[in-house]
C-alpha positions as CSV (number, residue, x, y, z in Angstrom):
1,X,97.4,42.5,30.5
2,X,94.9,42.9,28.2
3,X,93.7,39.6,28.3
4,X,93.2,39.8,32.4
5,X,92.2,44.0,31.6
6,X,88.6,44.0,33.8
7,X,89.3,42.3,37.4
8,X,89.6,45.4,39.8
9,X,93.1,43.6,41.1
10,X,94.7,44.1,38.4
11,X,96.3,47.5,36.9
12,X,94.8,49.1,33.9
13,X,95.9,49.3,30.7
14,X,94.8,52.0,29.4
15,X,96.5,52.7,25.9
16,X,99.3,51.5,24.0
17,X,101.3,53.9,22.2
18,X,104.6,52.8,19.5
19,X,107.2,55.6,18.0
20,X,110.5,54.0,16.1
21,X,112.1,52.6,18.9
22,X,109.7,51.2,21.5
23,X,106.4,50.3,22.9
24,X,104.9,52.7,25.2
25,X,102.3,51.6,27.9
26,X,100.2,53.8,29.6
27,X,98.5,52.0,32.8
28,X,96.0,53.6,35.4
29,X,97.6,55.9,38.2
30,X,98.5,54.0,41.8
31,X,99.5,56.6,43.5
32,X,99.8,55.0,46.8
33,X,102.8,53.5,45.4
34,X,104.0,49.7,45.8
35,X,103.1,47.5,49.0
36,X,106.4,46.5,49.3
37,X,107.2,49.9,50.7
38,X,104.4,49.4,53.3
39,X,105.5,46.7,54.5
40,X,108.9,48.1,54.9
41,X,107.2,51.3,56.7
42,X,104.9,49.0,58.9
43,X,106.3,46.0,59.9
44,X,103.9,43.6,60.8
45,X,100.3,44.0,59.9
46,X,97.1,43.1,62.3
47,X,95.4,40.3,61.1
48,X,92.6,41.9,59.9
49,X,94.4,43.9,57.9
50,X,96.8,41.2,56.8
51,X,93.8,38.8,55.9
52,X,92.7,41.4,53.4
53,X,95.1,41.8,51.9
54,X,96.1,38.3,51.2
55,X,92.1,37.7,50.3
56,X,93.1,40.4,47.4
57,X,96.1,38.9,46.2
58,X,94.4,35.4,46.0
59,X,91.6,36.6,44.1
60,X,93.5,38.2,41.3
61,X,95.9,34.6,41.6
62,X,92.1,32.6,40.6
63,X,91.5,35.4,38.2
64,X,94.6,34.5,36.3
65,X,94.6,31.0,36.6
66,X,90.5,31.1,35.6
67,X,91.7,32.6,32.4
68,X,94.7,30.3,31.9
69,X,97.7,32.5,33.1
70,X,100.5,32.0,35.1
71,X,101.9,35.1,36.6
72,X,105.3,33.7,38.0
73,X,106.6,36.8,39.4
74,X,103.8,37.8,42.5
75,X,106.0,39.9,45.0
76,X,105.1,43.2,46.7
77,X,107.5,45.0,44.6
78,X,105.0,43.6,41.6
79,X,101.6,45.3,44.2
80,X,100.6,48.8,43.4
81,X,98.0,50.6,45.6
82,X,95.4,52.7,45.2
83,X,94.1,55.8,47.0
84,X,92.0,53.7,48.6
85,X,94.3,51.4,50.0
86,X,93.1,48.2,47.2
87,X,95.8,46.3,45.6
88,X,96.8,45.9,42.1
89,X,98.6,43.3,40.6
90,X,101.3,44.5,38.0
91,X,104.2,43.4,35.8
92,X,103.0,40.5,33.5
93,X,106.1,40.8,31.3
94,X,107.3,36.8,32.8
95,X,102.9,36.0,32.2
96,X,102.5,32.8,30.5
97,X,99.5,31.4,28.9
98,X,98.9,27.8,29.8
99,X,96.2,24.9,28.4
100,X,94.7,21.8,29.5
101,X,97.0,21.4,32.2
102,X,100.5,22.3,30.8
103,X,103.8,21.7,32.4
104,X,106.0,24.5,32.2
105,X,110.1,24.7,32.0
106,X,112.4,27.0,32.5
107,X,113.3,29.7,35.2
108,X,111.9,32.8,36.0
109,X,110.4,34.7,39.0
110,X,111.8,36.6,41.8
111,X,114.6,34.8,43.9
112,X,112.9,34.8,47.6
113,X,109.6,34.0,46.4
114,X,110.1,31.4,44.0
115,X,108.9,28.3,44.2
116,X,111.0,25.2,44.7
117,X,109.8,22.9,41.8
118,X,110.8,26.3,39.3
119,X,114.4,25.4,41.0
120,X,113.6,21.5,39.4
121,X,112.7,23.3,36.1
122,X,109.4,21.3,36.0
123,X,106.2,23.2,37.2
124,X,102.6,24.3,37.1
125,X,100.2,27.6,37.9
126,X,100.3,26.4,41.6
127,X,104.0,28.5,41.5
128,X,101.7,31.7,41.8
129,X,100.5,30.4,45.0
130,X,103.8,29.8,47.0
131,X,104.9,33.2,45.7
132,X,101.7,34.3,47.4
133,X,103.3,33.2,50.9
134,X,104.2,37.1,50.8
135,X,101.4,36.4,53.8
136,X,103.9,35.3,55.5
137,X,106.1,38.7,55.7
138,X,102.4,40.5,56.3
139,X,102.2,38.9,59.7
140,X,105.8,38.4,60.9
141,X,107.1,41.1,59.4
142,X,110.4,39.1,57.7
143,X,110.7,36.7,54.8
144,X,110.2,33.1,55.3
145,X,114.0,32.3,54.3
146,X,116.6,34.5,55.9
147,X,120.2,34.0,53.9
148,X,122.3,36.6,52.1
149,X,123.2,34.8,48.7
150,X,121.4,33.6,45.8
151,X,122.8,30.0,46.3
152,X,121.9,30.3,49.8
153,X,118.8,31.0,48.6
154,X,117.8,28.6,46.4
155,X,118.9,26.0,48.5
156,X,117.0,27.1,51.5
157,X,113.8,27.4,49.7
158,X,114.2,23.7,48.6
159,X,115.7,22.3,51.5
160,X,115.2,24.1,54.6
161,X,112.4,23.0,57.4
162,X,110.0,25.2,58.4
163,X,107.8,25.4,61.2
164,X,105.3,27.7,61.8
165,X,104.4,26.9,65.2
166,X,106.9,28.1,67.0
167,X,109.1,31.5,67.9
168,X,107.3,34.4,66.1
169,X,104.5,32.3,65.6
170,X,103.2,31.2,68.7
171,X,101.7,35.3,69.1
172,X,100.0,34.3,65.6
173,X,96.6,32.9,65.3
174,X,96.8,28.4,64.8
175,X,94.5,29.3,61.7
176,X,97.2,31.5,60.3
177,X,100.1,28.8,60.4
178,X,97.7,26.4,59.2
179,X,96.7,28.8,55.6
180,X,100.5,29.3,55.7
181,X,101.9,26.3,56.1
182,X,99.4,24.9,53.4
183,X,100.9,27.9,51.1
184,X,104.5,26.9,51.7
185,X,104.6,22.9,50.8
186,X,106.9,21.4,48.9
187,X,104.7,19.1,48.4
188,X,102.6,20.6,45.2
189,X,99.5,18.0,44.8
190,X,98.8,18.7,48.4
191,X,99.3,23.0,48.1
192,X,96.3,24.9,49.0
193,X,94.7,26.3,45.6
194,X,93.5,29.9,45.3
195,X,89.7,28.6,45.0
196,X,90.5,26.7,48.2
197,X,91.7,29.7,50.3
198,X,88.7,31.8,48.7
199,X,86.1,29.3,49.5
200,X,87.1,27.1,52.4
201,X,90.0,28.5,54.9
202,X,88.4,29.6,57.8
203,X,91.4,32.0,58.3
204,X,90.1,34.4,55.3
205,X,86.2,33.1,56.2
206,X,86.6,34.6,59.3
207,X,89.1,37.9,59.1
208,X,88.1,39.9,56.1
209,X,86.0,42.5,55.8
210,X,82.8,40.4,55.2
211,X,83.0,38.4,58.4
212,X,83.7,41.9,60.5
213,X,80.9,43.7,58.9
214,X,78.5,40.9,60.1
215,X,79.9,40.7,63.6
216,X,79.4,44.6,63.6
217,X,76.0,44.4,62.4
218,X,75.4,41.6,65.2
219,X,77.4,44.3,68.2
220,X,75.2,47.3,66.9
221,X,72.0,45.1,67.0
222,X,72.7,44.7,70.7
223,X,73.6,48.2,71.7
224,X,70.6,49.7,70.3
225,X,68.4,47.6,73.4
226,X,67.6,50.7,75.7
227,X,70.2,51.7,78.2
228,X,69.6,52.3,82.1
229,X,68.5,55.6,82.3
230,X,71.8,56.0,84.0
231,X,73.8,55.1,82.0
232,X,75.2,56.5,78.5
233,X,75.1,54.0,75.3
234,X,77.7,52.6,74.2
235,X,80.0,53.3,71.3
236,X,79.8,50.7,68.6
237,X,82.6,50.5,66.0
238,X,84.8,47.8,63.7
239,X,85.9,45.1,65.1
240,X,90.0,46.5,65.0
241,X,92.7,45.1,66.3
242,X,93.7,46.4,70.0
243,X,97.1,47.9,68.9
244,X,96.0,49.1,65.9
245,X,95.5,53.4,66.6
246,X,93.4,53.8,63.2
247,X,90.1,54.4,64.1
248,X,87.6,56.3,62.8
249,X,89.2,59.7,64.0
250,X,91.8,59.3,62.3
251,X,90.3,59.7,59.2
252,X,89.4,63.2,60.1
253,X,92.6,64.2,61.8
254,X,91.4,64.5,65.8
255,X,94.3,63.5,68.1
256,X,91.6,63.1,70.9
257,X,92.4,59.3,72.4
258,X,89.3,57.5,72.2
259,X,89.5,55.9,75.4
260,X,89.2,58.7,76.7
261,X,85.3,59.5,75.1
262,X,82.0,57.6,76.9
263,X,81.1,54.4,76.5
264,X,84.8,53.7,75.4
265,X,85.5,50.7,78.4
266,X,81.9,48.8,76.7
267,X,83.2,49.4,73.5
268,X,86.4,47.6,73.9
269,X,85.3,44.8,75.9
270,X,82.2,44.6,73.2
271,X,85.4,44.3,70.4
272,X,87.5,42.2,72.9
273,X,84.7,39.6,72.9
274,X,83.9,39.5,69.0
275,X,87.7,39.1,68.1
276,X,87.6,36.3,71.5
277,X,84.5,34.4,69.5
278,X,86.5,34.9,65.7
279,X,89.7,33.1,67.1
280,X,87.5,30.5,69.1
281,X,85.7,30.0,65.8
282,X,88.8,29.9,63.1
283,X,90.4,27.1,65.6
284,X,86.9,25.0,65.7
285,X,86.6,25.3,62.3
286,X,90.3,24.4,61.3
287,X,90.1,21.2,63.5
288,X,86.9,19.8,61.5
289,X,87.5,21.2,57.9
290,X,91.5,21.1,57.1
291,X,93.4,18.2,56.7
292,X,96.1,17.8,59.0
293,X,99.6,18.5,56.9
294,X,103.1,17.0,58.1
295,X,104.9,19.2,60.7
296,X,108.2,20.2,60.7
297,X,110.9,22.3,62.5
298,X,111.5,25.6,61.5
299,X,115.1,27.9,61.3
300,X,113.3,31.2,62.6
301,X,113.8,34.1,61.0
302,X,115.5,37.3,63.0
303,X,116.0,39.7,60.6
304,X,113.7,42.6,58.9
305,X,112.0,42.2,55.7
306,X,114.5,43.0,52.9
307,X,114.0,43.3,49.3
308,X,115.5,40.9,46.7
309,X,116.9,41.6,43.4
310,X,114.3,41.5,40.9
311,X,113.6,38.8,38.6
312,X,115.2,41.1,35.7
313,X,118.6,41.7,37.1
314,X,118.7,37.7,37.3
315,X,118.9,36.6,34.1
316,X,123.1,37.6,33.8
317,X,123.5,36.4,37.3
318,X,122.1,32.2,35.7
319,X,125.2,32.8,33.6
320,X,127.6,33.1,36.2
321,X,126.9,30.4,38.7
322,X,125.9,27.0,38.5
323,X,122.8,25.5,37.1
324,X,119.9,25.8,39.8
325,X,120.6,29.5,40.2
326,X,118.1,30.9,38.0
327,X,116.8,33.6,35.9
């Protein structure tokens, strides 16, 4: 932790205290707990919400690898957050440090986000990113592999097709499946890379923050042109999702339904129309810049999100069942 201490994604540590019989840590507060519990309190997130998110996780991922870690436990039980609602990576206790390319052995991680090549016992830092398909529980709501046993497990996260155009998906945007479908490969010379999602997928290009602060910069500029004198101006606001109810008076505890205050009807066909021109452009954008992957058919998922026993609790189960059951 110390070596990573500095990238606002990952937790603090602050001090380091010993006595007789163990180590003591002392980390920064997260009081908004872990984000594992928010997902299990929210279901599926908006995709604005969801991209940022994910953009978070990703940077602290080419943080890590940038300084020659692998994390090989990323789950939402390992995200803490902060007051303000910013993510912070914890738990580096299975961390590894890495050079010039190394191969690593062994098992360790977390049983549904594991990758499959940990299964093989022969893997790199690209593990971090299929743990990082957590995206995919952000926008459906479940976990990619729905069994009930560890060997069930294991066997469906190195044999079972998936599709992600289909079912659940078909209400999700095509640059979405594309960013997750490029996460989830078994195929690990052709898995997106953190720098690649950062830099070039027009999924998080076009649905973080960044993106909407420029498309409300671009709505404001037109509202301020003057008004009929009949008419009231309208209400400009961030872009948001239509069925997401946090707005900005929510932040100041009025129950008053904005749809209900002037100006409301321009203001949501204003948002209609940006969030219209950011799917229009993710879909352009995907056709030109992303490489076309293999397709394949998918065993849709119908149950909630549920947590998995942690990567700790594993290591007795290895012992009792037969070699590719791990940690």
């Amino acid at each position: 932790m110390q070596h990573l201490s500095g990238h606002p994604g990952v937790v603090t540590l602050e001090a380091v205290y010993d006595d007789s019989k163990c180590f003591h840590l002392v980390m920064e507060l997260c009081s908004s707990g872990h984000l594992i519990d928010q997902m299990a309190s929210e279901g599926r997130y908006s995709k604005h919400r969801a991209a940022n998110i994910f953009e978070e996780i990703v940077l602290v991922v080419k943080h890590c690898h940038e300084m020659e870690v692998v994390q090989r436990d990323i789950k939402p039980e390992n995200i803490l957050l902060t007051n303000s609602g910013k993510i912070k990576l914890a738990d580096f206790s299975l961390a590894m440090r890495i050079v010039n390319g190394q191969r690593l052995t062994g098992l360790a991680g977390s049983p549904a986000y594991v990758a499959p090549e940990v299964l093989l016992g022969d893997f790199s830092e690209r593990v971090d990113m299929w743990s990082a398909g957590v995206l995919h529980a952000l926008l459906t709501g479940l976990l990619p592999f729905q069994v009930y046993s560890l060997e069930a497990v294991f066997e469906a996260i190195k044999n079972m097709k998936l599709d992600f155009h289909t079912g659940i998906w078909e209400s999700i945007s095509k640059a979405a499946q594309d960013l997750i479908e490029r996460i989830l490969t078994r195929d690990v010379a052709t898995r997106i890379t953190a720098d690649e999602v950062l830099s070039k997928h027009p999924w998080i290009l076009l649905y973080t923050d960044r993106t909407l602060r420029t498309l409300s910069i671009k709505s404001k500029s037109k509202s301020r042109s003057p008004p009929p004198p009949s008419q009231l101006p309208a209400f400009t606001t961030r872009l948001e999702e239509p069925n997401d109810c946090r707005t900005a008076y929510d932040s100041f505890g009025e129950t008053t339904d904005p749809a209900s205050l002037p100006g409301s009807l321009s203001r949501k066909t204003e948002e209609q129309d940006d969030s219209g021109l950011v799917d229009a452009l993710a879909v352009a954008i995907s056709h030109v810049t992303i490489s076309k992957t293999k397709r394949s058919r998918l065993c849709i998922p119908t149950n909630p999100i549920q947590e998995q026993c942690s990567s700790k609790q594993l290591t007795d189960l290895h012992h009792q069942h037969h070699s590719s059951v791990i940690f």
